[in-house]
Backbone as CSV, one residue per row, in Angstrom:
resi,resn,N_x,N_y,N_z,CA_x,CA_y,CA_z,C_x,C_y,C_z
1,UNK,-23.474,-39.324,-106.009,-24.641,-39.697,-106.782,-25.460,-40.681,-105.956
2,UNK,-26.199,-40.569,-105.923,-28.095,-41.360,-104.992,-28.529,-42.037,-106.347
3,UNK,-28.521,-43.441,-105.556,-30.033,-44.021,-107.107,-30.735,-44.941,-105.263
4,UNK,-32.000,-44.901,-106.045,-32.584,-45.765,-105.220,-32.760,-47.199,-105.459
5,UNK,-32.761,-48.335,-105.157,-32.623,-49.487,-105.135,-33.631,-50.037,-104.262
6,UNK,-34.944,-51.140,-104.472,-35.674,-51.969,-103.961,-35.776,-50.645,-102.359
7,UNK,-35.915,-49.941,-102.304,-36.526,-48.728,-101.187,-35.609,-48.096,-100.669
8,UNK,-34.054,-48.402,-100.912,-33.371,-48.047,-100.003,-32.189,-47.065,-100.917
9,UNK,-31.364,-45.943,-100.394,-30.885,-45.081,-101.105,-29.279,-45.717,-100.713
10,UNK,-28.696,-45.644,-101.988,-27.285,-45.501,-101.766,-26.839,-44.565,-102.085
11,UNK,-25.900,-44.381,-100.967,-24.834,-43.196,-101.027,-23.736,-43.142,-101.343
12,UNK,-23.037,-42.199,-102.207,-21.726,-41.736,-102.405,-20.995,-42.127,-101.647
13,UNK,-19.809,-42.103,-102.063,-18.322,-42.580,-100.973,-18.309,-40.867,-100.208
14,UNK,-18.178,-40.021,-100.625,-18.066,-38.432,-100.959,-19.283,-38.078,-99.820
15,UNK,-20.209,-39.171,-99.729,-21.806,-38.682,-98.537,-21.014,-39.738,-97.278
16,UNK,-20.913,-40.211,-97.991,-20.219,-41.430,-96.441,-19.219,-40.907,-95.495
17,UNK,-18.224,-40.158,-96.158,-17.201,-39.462,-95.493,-17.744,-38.390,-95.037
18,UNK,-18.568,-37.235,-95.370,-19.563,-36.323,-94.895,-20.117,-36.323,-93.624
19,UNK,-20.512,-37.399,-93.725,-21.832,-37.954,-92.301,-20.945,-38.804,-91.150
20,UNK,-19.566,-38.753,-91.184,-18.930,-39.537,-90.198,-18.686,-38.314,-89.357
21,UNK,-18.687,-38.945,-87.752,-18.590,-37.576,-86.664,-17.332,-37.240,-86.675
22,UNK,-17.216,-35.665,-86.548,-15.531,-35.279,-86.659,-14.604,-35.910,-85.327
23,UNK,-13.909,-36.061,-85.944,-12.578,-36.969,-84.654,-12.544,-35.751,-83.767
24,UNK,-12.708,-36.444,-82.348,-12.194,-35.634,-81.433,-10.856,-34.823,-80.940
25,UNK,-11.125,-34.115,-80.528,-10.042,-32.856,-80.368,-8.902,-33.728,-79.310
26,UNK,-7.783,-33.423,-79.372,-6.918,-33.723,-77.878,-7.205,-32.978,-76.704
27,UNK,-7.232,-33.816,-75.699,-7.867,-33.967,-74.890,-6.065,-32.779,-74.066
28,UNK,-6.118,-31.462,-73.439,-5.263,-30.882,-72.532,-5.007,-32.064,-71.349
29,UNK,-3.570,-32.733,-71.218,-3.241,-32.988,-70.012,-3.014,-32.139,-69.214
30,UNK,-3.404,-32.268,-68.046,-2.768,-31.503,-66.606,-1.871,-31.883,-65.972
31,UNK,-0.406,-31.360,-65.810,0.693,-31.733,-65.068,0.512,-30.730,-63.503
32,UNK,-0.687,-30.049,-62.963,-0.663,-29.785,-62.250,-2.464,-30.006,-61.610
33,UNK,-1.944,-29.360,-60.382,-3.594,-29.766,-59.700,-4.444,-28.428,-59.328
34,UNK,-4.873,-27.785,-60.122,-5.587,-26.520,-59.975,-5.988,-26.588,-58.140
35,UNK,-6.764,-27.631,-57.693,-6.894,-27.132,-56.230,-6.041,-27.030,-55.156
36,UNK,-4.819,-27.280,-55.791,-3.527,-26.665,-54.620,-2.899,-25.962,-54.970
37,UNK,-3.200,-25.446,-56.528,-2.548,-24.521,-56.471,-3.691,-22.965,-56.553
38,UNK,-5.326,-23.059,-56.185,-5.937,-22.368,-55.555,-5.448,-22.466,-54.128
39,UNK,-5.313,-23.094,-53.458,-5.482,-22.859,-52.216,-3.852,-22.351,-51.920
40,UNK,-2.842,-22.777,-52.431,-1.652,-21.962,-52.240,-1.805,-20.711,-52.803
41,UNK,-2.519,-19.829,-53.515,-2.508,-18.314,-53.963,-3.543,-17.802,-52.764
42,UNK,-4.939,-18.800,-52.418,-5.556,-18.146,-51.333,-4.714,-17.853,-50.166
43,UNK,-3.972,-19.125,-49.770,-3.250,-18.678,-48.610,-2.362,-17.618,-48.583
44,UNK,-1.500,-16.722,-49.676,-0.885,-16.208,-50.061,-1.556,-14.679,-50.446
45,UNK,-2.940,-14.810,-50.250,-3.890,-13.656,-50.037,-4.135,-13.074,-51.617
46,UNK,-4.069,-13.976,-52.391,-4.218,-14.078,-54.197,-5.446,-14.873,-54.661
47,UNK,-5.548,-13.824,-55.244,-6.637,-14.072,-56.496,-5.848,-14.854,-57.667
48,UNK,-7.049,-15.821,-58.353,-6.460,-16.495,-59.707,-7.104,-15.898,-60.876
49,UNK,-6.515,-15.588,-62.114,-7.325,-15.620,-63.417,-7.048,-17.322,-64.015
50,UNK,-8.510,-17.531,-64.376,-8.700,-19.308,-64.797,-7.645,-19.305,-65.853
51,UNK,-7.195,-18.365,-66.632,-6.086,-18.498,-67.942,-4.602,-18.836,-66.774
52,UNK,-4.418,-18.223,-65.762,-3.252,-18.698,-65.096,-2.781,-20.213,-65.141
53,UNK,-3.670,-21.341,-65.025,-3.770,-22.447,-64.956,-2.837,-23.095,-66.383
54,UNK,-3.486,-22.569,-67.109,-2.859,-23.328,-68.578,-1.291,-22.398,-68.922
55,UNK,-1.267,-21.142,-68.339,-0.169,-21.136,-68.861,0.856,-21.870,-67.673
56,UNK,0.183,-22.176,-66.328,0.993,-22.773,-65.190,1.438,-24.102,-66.170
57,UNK,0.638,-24.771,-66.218,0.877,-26.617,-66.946,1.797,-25.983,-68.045
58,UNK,1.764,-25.081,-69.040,2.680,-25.390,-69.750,4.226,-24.868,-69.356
59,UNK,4.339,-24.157,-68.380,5.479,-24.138,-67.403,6.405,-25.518,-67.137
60,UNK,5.216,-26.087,-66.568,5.529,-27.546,-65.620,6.037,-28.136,-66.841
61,UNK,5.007,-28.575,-67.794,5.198,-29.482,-69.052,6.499,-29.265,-69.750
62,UNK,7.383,-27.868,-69.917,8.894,-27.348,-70.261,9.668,-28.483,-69.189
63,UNK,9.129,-28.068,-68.154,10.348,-28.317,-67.333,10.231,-30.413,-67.575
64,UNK,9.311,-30.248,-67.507,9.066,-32.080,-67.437,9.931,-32.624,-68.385
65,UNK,9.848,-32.003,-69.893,10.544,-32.587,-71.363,12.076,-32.052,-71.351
66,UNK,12.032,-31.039,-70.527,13.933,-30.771,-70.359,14.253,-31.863,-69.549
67,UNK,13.858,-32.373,-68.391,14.110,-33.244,-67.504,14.173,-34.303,-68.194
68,UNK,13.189,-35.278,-68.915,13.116,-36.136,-70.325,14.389,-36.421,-70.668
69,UNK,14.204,-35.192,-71.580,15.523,-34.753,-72.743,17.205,-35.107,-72.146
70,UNK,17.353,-34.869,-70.799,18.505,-34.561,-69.993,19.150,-36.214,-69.813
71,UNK,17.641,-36.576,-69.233,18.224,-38.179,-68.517,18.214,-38.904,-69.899
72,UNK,17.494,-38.915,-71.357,17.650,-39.080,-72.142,19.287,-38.555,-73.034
73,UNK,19.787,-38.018,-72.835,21.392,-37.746,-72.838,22.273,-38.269,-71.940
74,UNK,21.687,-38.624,-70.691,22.762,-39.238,-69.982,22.553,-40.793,-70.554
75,UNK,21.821,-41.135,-71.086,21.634,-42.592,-71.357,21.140,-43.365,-70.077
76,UNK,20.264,-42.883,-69.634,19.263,-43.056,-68.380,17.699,-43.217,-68.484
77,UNK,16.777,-43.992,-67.810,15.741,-44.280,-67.952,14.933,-43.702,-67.100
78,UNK,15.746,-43.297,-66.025,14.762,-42.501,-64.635,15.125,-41.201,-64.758
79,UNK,14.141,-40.435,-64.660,14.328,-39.085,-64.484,14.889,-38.779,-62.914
80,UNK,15.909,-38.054,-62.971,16.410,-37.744,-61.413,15.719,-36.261,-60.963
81,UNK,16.262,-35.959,-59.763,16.027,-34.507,-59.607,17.075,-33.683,-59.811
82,UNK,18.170,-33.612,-60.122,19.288,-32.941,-60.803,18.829,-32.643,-62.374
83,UNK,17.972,-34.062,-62.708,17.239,-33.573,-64.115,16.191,-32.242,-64.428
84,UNK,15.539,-32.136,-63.011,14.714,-30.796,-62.930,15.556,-30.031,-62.959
């Protein structure tokens, strides 16, 4: 409901929540570096599809949270490389 007041309009709780900008999306981390891993498929005489990329990171990102998960069972704070 709007009433006007001395020139100025107040708004609803219901218009207030309306007009606030939608929260931003999460932002994709990259656990890898798209330009080495272009230039390792060029050298390799390969073409990339740009979808390769995201399903590459979520490759990496498995292996990262098993590694996590692992040294997190040994009751460890550093991830080793036996953890990969």
């Amino acid at each position: 409901m709007c009433s006007i007041y001395a020139g100025e309009t107040e708004l609803s709780e219901a218009t207030k929540e309306a007009a606030k900008p939608a929260p931003k999306e999460k932002e994709e981390v990259s656990h890898i570096v798209k330009g080495s891993c272009k230039e390792f498929f060029k050298k390799n005489k390969k073409r990339t599809d740009p979808d390769s990329f995201g399903e590459l990171n979520k490759i990496v990102e498995g292996i990262l949270k098993k590694a996590v998960h692992r040294a997190e069972k040994n009751k460890r704070s550093t991830v080793r490389p036996e953890d990969l």
